[in-house]
C-alpha positions as CSV (number, residue, x, y, z in Angstrom):
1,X,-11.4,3.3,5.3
2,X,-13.5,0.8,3.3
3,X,-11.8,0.3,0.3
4,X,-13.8,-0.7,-3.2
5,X,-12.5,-2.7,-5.9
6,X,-12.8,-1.8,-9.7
7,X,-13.0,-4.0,-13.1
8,X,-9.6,-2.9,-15.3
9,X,-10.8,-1.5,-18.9
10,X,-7.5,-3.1,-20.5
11,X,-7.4,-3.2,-24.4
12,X,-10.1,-0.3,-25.0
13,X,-7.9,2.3,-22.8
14,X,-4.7,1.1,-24.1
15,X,-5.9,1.4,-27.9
16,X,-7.6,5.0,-26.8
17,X,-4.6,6.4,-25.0
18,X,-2.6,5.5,-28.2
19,X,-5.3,7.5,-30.7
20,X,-5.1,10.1,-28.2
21,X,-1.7,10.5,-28.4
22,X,-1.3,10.0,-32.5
23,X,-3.5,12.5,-32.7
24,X,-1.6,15.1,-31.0
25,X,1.6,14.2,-32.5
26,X,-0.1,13.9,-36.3
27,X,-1.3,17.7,-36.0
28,X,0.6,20.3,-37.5
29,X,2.4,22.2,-35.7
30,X,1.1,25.0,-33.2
31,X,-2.6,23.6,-33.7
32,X,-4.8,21.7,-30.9
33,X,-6.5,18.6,-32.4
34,X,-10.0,18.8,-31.9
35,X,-12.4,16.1,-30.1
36,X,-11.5,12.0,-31.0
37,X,-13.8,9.9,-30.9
38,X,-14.9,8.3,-27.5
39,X,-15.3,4.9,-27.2
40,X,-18.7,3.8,-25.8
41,X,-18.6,3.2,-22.2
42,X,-15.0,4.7,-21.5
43,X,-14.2,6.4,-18.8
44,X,-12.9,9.9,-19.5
45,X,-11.4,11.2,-22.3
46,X,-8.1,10.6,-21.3
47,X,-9.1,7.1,-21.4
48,X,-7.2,6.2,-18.0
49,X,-9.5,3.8,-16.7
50,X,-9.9,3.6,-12.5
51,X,-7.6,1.0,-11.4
52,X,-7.7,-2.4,-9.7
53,X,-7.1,-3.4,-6.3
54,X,-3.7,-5.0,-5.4
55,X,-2.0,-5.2,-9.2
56,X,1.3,-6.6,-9.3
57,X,2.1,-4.8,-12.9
58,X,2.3,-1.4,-14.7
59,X,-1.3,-1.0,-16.1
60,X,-0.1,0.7,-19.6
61,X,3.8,0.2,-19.7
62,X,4.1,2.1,-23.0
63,X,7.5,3.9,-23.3
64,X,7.8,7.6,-23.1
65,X,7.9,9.6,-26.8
66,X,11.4,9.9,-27.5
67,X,12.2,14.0,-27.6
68,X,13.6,14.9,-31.0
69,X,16.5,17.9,-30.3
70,X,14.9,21.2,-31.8
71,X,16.6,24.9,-30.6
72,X,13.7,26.5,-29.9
73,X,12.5,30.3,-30.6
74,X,13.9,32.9,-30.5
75,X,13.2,35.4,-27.4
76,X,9.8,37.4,-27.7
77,X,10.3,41.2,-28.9
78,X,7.0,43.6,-28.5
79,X,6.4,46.6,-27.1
80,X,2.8,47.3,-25.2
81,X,1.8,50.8,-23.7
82,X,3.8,49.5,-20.2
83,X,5.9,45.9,-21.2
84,X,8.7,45.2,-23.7
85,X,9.3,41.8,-24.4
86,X,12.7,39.5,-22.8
87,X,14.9,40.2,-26.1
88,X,14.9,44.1,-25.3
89,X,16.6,43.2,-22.1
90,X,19.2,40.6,-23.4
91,X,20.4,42.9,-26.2
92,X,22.6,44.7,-23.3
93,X,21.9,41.5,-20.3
94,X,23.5,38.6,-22.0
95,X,26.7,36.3,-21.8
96,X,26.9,37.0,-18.3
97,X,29.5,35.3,-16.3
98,X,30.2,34.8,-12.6
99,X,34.0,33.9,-11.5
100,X,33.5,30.4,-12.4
101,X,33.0,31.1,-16.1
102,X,29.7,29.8,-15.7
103,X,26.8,31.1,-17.8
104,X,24.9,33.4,-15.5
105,X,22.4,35.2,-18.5
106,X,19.1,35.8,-16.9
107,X,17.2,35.2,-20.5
108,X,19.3,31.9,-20.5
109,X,18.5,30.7,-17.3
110,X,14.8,31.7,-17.4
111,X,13.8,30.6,-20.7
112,X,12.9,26.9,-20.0
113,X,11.5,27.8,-16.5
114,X,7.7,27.3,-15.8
115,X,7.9,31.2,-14.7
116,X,8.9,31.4,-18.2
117,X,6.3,29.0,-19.6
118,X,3.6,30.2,-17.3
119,X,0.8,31.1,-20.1
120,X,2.0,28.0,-22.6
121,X,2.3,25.3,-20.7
122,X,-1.1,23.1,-21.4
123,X,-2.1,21.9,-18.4
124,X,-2.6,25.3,-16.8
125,X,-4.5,25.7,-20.9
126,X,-6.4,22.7,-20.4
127,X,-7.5,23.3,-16.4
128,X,-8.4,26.8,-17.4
129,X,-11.0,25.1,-20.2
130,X,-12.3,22.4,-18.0
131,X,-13.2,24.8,-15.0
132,X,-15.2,27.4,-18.0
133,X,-16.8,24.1,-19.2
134,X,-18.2,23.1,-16.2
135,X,-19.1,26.8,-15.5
136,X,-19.8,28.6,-18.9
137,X,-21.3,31.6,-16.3
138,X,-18.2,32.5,-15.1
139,X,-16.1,32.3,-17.9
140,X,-15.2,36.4,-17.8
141,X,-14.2,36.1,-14.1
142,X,-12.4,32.8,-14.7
143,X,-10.1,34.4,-17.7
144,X,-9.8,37.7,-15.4
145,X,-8.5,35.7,-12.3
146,X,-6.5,33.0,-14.6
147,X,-4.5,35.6,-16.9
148,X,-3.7,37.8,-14.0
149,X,-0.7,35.5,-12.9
150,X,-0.2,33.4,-16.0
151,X,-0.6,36.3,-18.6
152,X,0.4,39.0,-16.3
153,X,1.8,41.3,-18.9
154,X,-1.2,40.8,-21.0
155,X,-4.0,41.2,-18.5
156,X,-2.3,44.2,-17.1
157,X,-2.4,46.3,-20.1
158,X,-5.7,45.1,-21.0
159,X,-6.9,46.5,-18.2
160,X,-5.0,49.8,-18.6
161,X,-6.4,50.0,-22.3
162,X,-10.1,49.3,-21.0
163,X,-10.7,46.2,-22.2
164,X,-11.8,43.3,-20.5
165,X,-8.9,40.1,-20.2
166,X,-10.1,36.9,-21.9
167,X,-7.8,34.0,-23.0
168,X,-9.8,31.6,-25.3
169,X,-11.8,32.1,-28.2
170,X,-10.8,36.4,-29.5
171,X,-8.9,36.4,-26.1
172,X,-5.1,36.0,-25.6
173,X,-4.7,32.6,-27.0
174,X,-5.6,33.9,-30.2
175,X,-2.5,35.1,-32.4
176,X,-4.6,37.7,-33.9
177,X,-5.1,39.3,-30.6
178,X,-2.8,42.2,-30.1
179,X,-1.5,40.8,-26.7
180,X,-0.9,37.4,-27.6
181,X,2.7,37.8,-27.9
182,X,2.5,39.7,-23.9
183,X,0.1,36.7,-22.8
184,X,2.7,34.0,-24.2
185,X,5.7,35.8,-22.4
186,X,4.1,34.6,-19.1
187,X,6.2,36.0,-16.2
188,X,8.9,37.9,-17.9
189,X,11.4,40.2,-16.9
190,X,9.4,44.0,-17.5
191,X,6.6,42.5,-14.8
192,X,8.4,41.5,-12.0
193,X,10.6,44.2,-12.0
194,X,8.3,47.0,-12.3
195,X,6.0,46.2,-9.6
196,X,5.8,48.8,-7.2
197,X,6.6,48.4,-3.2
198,X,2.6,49.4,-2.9
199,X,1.4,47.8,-0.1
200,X,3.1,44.4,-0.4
201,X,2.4,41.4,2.2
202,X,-0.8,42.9,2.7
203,X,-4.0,41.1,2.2
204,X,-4.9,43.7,-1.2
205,X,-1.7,42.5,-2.7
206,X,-2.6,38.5,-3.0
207,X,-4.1,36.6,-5.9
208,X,-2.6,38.9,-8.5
209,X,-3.0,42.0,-6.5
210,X,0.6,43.9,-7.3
211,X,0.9,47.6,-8.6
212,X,2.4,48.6,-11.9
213,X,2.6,51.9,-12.6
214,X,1.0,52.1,-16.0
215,X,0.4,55.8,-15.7
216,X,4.1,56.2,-17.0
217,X,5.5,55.9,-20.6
218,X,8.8,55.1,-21.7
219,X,11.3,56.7,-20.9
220,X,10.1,57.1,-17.3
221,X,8.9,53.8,-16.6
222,X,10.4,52.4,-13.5
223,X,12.2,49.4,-13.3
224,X,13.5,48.2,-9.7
225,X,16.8,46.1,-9.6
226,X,18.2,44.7,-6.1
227,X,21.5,47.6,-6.6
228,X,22.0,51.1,-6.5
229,X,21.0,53.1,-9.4
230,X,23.4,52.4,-12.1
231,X,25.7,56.1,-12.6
232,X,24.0,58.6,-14.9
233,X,25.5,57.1,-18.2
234,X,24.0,54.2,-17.1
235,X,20.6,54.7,-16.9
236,X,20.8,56.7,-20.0
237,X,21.8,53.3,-21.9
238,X,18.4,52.3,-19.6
239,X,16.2,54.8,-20.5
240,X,17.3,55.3,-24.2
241,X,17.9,51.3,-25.0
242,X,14.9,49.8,-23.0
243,X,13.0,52.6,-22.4
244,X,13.1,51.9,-18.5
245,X,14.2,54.1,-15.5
246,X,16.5,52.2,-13.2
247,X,15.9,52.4,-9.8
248,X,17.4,50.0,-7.0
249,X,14.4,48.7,-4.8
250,X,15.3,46.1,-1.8
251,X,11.0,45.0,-2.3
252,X,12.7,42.9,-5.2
253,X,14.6,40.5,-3.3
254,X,11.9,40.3,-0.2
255,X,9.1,37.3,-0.1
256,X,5.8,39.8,-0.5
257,X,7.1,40.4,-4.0
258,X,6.1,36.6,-4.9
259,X,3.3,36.2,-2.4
260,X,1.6,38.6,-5.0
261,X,0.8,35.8,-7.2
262,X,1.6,32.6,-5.0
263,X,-1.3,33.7,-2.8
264,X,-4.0,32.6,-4.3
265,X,-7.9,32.5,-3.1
266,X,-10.1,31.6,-5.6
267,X,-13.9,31.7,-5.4
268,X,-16.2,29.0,-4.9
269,X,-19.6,28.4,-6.5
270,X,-21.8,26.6,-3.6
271,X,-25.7,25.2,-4.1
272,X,-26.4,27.8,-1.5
273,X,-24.7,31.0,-3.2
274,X,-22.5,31.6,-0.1
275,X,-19.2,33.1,-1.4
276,X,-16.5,31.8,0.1
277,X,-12.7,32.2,-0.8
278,X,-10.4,28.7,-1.0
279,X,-7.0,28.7,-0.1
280,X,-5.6,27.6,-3.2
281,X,-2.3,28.2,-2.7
282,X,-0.4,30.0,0.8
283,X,3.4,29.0,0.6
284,X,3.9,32.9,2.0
285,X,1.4,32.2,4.6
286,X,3.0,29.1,5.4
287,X,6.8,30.5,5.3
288,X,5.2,33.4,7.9
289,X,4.2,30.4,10.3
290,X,7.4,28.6,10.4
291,X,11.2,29.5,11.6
292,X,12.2,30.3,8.2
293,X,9.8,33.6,8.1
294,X,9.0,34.1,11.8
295,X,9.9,38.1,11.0
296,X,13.8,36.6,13.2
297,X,17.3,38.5,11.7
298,X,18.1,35.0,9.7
299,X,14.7,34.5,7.6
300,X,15.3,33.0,4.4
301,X,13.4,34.8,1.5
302,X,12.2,32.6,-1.2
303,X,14.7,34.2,-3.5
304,X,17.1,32.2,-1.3
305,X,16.0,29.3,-2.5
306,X,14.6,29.4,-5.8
307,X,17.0,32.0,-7.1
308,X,20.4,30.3,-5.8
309,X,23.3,32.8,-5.8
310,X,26.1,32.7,-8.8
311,X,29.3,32.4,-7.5
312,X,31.3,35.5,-6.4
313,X,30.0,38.8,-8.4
314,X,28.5,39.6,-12.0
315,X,28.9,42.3,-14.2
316,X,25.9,43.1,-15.3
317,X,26.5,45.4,-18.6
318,X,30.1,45.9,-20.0
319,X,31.2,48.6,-17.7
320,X,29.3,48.8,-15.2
321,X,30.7,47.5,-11.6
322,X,30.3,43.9,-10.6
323,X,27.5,42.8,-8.0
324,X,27.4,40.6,-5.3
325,X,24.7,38.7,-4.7
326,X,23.9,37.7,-7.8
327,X,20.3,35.9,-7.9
328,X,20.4,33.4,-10.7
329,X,17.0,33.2,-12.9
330,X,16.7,29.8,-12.7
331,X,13.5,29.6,-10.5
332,X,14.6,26.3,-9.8
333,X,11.1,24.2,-8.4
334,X,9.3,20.2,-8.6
335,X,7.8,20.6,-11.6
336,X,9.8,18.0,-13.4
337,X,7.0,16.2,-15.1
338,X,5.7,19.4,-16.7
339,X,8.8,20.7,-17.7
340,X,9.5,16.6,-19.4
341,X,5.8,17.7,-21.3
342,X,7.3,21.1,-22.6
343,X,10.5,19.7,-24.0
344,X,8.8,17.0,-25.4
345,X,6.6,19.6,-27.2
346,X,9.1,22.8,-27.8
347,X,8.2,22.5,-31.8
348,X,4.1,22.5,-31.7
349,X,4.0,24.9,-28.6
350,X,6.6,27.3,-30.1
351,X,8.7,27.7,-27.1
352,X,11.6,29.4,-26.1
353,X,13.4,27.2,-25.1
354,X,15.7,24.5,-26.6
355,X,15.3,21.0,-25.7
356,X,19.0,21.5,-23.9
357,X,18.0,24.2,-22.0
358,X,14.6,22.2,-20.7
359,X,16.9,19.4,-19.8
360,X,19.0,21.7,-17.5
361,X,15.6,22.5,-16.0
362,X,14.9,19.5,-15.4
363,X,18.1,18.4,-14.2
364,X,17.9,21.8,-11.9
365,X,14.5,21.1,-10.8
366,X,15.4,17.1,-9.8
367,X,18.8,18.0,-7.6
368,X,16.9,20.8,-6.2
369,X,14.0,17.8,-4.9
370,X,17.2,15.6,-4.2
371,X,19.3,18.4,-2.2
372,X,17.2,20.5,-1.0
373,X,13.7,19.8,-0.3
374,X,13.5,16.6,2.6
375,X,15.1,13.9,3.9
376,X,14.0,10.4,5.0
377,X,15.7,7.6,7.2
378,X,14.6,4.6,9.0
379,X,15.3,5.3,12.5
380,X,14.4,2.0,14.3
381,X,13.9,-1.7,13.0
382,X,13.7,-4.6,14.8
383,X,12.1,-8.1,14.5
384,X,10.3,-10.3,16.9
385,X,7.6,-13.0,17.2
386,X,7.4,-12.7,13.1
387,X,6.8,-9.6,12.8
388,X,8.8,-6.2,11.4
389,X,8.3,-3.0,13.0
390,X,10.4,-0.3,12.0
391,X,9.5,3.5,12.2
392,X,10.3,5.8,8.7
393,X,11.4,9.4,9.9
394,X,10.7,12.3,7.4
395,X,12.2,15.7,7.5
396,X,11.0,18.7,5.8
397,X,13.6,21.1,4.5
398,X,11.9,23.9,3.1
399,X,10.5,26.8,4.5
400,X,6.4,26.2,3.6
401,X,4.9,23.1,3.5
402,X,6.4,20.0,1.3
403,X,4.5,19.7,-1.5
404,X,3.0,23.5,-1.6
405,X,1.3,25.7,-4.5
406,X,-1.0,24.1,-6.3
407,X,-3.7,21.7,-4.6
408,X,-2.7,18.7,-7.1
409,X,0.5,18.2,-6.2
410,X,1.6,15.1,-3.7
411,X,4.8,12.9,-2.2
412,X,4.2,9.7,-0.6
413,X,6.5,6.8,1.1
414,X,7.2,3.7,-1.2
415,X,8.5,1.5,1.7
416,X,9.5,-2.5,0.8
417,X,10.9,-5.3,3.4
418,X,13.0,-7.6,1.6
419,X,14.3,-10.9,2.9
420,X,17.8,-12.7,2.6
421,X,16.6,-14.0,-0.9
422,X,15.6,-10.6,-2.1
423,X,11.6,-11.9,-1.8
424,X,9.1,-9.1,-1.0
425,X,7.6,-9.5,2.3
426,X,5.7,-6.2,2.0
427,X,5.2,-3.2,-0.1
428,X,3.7,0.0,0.4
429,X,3.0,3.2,-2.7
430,X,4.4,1.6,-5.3
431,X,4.0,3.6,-8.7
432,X,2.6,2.1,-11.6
433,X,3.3,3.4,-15.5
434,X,0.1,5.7,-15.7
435,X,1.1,8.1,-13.0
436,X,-0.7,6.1,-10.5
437,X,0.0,4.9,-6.5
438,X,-1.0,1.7,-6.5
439,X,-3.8,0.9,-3.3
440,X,-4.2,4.4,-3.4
441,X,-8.0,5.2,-2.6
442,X,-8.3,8.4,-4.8
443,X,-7.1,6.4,-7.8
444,X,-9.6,3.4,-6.9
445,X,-12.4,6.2,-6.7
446,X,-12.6,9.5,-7.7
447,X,-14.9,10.6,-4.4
448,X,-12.3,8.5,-2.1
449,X,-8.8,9.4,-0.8
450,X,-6.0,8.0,1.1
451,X,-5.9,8.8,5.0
452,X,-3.1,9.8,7.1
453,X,-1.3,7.1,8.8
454,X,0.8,6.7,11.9
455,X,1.1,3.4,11.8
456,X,0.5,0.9,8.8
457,X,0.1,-2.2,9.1
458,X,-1.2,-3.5,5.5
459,X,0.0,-3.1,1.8
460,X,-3.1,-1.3,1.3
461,X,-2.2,1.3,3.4
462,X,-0.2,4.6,1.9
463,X,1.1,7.4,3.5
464,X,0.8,10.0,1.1
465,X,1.7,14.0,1.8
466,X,-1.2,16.0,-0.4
467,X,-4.4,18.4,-0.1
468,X,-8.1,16.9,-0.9
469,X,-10.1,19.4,-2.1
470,X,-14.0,19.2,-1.2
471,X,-17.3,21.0,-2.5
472,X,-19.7,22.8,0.2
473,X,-21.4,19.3,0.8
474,X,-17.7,17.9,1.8
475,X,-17.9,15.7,-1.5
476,X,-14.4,15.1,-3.0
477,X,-14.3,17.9,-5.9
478,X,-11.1,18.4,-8.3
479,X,-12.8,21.3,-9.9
480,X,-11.3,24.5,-8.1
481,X,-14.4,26.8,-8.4
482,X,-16.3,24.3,-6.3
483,X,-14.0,24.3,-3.7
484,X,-15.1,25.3,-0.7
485,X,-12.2,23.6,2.4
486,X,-9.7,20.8,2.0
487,X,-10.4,17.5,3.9
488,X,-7.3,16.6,3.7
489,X,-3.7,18.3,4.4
490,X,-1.1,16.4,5.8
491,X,1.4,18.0,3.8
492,X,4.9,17.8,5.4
493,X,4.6,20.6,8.1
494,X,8.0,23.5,7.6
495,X,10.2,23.5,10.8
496,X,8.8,25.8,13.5
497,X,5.4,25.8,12.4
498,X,2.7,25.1,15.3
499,X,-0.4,23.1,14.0
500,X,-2.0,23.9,16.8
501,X,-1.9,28.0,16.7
502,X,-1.9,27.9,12.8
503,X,-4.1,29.7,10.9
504,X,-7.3,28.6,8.8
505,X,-5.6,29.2,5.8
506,X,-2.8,27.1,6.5
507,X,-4.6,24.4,9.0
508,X,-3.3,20.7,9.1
509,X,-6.6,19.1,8.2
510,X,-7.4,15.4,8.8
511,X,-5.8,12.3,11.0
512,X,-2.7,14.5,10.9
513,X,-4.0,16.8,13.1
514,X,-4.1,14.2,16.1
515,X,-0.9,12.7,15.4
516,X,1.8,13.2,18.1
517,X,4.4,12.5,15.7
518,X,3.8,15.2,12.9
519,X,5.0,17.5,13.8
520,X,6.7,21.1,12.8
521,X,9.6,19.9,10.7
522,X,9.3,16.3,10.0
523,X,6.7,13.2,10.4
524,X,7.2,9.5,11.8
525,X,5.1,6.9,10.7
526,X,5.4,3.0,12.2
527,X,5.0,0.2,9.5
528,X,4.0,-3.4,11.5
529,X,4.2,-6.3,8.7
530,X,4.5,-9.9,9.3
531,X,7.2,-11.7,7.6
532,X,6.4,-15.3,8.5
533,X,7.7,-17.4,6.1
534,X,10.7,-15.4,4.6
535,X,13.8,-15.6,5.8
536,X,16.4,-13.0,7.7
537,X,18.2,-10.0,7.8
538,X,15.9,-8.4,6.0
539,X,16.5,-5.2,4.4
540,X,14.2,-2.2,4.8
541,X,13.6,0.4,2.0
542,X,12.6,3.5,2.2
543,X,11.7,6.0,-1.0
544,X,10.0,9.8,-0.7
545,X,8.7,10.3,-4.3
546,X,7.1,13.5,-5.3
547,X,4.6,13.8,-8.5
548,X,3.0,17.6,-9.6
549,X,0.5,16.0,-12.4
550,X,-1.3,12.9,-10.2
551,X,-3.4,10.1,-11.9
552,X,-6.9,11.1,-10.4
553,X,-6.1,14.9,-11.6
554,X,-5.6,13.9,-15.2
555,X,-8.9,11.1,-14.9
556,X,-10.7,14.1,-13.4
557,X,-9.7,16.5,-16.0
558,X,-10.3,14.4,-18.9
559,X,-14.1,14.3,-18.5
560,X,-14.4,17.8,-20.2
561,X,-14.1,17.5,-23.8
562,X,-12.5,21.1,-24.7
563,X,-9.3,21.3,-27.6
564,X,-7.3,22.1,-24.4
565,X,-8.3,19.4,-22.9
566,X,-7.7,16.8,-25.6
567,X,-4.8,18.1,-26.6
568,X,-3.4,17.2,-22.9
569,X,-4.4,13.8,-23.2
570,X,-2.3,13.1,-25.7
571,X,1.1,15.1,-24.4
572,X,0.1,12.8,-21.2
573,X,-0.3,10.2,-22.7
574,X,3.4,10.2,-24.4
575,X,4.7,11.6,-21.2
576,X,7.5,10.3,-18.7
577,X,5.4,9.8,-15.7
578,X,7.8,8.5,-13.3
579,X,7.6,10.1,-9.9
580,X,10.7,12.2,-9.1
581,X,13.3,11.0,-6.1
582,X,13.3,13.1,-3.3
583,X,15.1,10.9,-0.8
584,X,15.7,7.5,-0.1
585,X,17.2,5.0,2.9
586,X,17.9,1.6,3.8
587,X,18.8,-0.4,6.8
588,X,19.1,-4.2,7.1
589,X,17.6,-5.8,10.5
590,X,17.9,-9.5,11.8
591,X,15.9,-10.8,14.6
């Protein structure tokens, strides 16, 4: 791939960034900063300019915004025609323990999660703005489709009062609407557990398609739990505290129940006015095609993953009998760098959250990446004629593809050879302090992107596990209503899952396709390197890094000046952007 090489904008993008960021940090608190001024000739209005070919040094090395402690807010209480906010549910739910003594609360665990966080956090804010700018038309529909999974409670009694679901301007977003305080609970606890078992894993019941029964008032509003209907007392404490029947439905704890909202086809808007509807997200799709949700007796549900089980049994309510599982509310993911943003902002966002409980998240969220997600090790390595070859074997531990939801995300291979005196012979996907991979075509040029590689043979190269989004012309787009197919999907493959028999949906897409050695379950990929002139054993390193929020995202993004969007800049700006370990490896090899 023919690789083009760009002038750095130096001292104008690192004095912009900085304004940028001042800005944010200068308003009061709760407010968006409007417009700054744009420099002539910049870029974007995130002011990250396209980077230079082969750089040797962090771009903008500018230390993350120390976060100041602050205890957050206190949990949401409102009461709509069909949702009560979280603190009606920890009044009788909290300071629950399992039989470690460990802190088990649902409220506790679920405040600093992005379920929790699903309608404040900004960059879901600032994408929703950017896609109405650059298609003022569809605004309604946009809003519609956007609040129905990230202001569920909100959009759902909007629609059951008659009225039409809008976030910005009167909408939502706006405290004197009179769901703002349902939109800002983003996916709480009186959603999720009052969808109805209506026709779940069915086509009808993706993007945003579950049933709540808003027919029914309090007292007789139905509230599913994973275990049997607590005794008649019980529910009486239910129905008289909450206003909430109690009913145990199994639907709760099964993978349809979160496919509802993490399937997700959006629309796309094409020169030639053929609808078409883009896979923007399938992990339940995914999980179906692969060993882990092949419909066998030992299926894992998502739950098992991203609700890990407390130890032994909870009690629930003072009195009532202890339950085993119990699902923690911790929704553990790989947002890291997002939930960084959040606690870096609890104050001006109002979260509610304190800055502890976002560092548990994060801490939750890293592990999980670490533990749980994939593995790499360098399998062979030997060295002949002056030359390194050594083959970097990846495995895929989850049960969808690795990275999934949301088209931005991406992991790559940072792979260096080392010699005896610690000189680099070779480096591959090195991250620079903007968020970038350096040599990375898509951050050289917004309509480029990296290939897949089985073998790589220069520094230039990068083997990097992401979706390409592209318009009906097959241009490179980052604007999801133009989407039309991805170019690109070499995302690590789940174990079990058949490229060859899979779905549209869920294709591999690209050089990945073709290569014998990804694969369901894991990928190889051969560096060659020459290290004539350096001096043996030389050590081999191998890093997976993972990153939800990528460099030519936020460049992409920044073009729209909105408040949203500015106000992103800055939080970005300030941000931690250092990629997240997954998994790393070493070997040391001497001709």
């Amino acid at each position: 791939m023919l690789k083009r090489r760009f002038t750095l904008i130096l001292a104008g993008a690192a004095i912009s960034v900085l304004l940028a960021a001042a800005a944010v940090l200068a308003a009061p608190s709760g407010e968006v900063p409007g417009p700054q001024p744009q420099p002539a000739g910049s870029e974007s209005r995130f002011f990250l300019p396209l980077l230079g070919r082969g750089m040797t040094a962090p771009l903008l090395p500018p230390a993350p915004t120390p976060v100041s402690a602050h205890p957050g807010y206190p949990l949401a209480r409102f009461e709509t025609g069909s949702f009560t906010g979280p603190a009606v549910c920890d009044k009788c739910h909290s300071d629950l323990k399992d039989e470690s003594g460990a802190d088990v609360t649902n409220s506790t665990l679920w405040r600093a999660t992005m379920m929790a966080n699903a309608a404040t956090d900004p960059l879901w804010q600032a994408k929703v703005s950017s896609e109405i700018a650059r298609h003022p038309e569809l605004q309604s529909e946009i809003e519609r489709i956007c609040s129905r999974c990230h202001m569920p409670m909100a959009n759902v009694q909007a629609l059951a009062n008659g009225q039409t679901p809008a976030i910005l301007g009167d909408g939502f977003l706006n405290p004197a609407n009179p769901l703002h305080e349902a939109a800002l609970g983003g996916v709480s606890c009186t959603l999720c557990h009052q969808i109805q078992p209506d026709k779940l894993g069915t086509d009808e019941s993706y993007s945003g398609g579950f049933v709540i029964d808003t027919a029914q008032s309090a007292p007789d509003r139905q509230l599913y739990g994973p275990y049997p209907t607590p005794d008649m007392i019980g529910a009486m404490v239910m129905r008289s505290g909450a206003g909430y029947d109690p009913i145990q439905g199994k639907h709760i704890q099964r993978s349809e129940l979160c496919a509802t909202c993490h399937t997700l086809f959006t629309p796309t808007v094409t020169a030639e006015g053929a609808p078409a509807a883009f896979p923007e997200q399938v992990p339940y799709q995914e999980w179906q095609h692969s060993s882990f949700g092949d419909g066998t007796v030992d299926d894992q549900q998502c739950q098992d993953c991203h609700m890990p089980t407390a130890q032994g049994a909870v009690v629930l309510f003072n009195g009532w009998p202890a339950h085993e599982p119990f699902y923690q509310h911790t929704f553990v993911s790989s947002n890291v760098t997002m939930l960084k943003i959040l606690q870096a902002h609890v104050a001006e966002l109002k979260l509610g959250a304190s800055t502890a409980e976002f560092q548990r998240a994060i801490d939750d969220d890293a592990a999980y990446l670490r533990e749980k997600s994939a593995d790499v090790n360098v399998s062979s390595a030997q060295v002949a004629g002056g030359a390194l070859e050594t083959v970097v074997h990846v495995t895929n531990k989850v049960g969808h593809k690795f990275p999934t939801g949301y088209p931005s995300r991406r992991a790559w291979l940072h792979v260096v050879v080392s010699d005896a005196q610690g000189r680099v012979a070779f480096e591959s996907g090195r991250a620079v302090a903007h968020g970038a991979v350096l040599d990375n075509d898509a951050d050289l040029d917004p309509a480029a992107f990296e290939g897949h590689y089985d073998l790589i043979t220069s520094p230039d190269q990068v083997q990097i596990y992401e979706t390409v989004m592209a318009d009906s012309q097959g241009a490179v787009t980052y604007t999801l209503l133009n989407a039309n197919h991805y170019v690109k999907d070499n995302r690590l493959l789940p174990d079990g899952f058949d490229k060859a028999t899979a779905k549209p949906e869920v294709a591999v897409v690209g050089e990945a396709l073709a290569d014998p050695n990804f694969v369901g379950g894991s990928d190889e990929v051969t560096y060659r390197v020459s290290v004539t002139g350096f001096s043996a054993p030389f050590t081999v390193s191998v890093e997976l890094l993972y990153q939800p929020v990528p460099y030519a995202f936020v460049h992409d993004l920044g073009s729209d000046a909105t408040p949203e969007t500015e106000r992103f800049a800055g939080y970005y700006a300030a941000a931690d952007k250092t990629p997240a370990l997954v998994a790393s490896a070493q070997r040391t090899v001497a001709p």
